[in-house]
Phi, psi and omega in degrees: 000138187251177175232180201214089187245137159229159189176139160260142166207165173273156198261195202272191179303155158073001180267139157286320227288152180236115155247145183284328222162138200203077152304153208187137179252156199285015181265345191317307169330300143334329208026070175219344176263219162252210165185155199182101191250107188241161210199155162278163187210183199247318176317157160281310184259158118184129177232122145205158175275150179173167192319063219089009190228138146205151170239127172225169179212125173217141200012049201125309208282129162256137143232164167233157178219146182205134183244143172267000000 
């Protein structure tokens, strides 16, 4: 089952990120599914890479994508 949240919100403590959206398959609870996340952010720039992951942020705008 996949799930589907749009919401504004503030992140847990010590997080900036406000998130707009947030898609997600339904083993994510597991770490067997994906994620795809999209969020305001306090950077301007900012990319990074990694192992199943990328982030990237331009002029604000965050996304992230995560695969388990």
């Amino acid at each position: 089952m996949m799930r589907m949240m749009f919401w504004i919100g503030a992140r847990p403590t010590g997080d900036s990120r406000v998130t707009l959206f947030r898609f997600e398959s339904g083993q994510w609870e597991r770490r067997e599914g994906w994620k795809i996340s999209i969020s305001l952010h306090p950077r301007l720039f900012y990319w990074q890479r990694q192992y199943k992951q990328l982030r990237a942020t331009l002029f604000g705008l965050n996304i992230h994508w995560r695969a388990a």
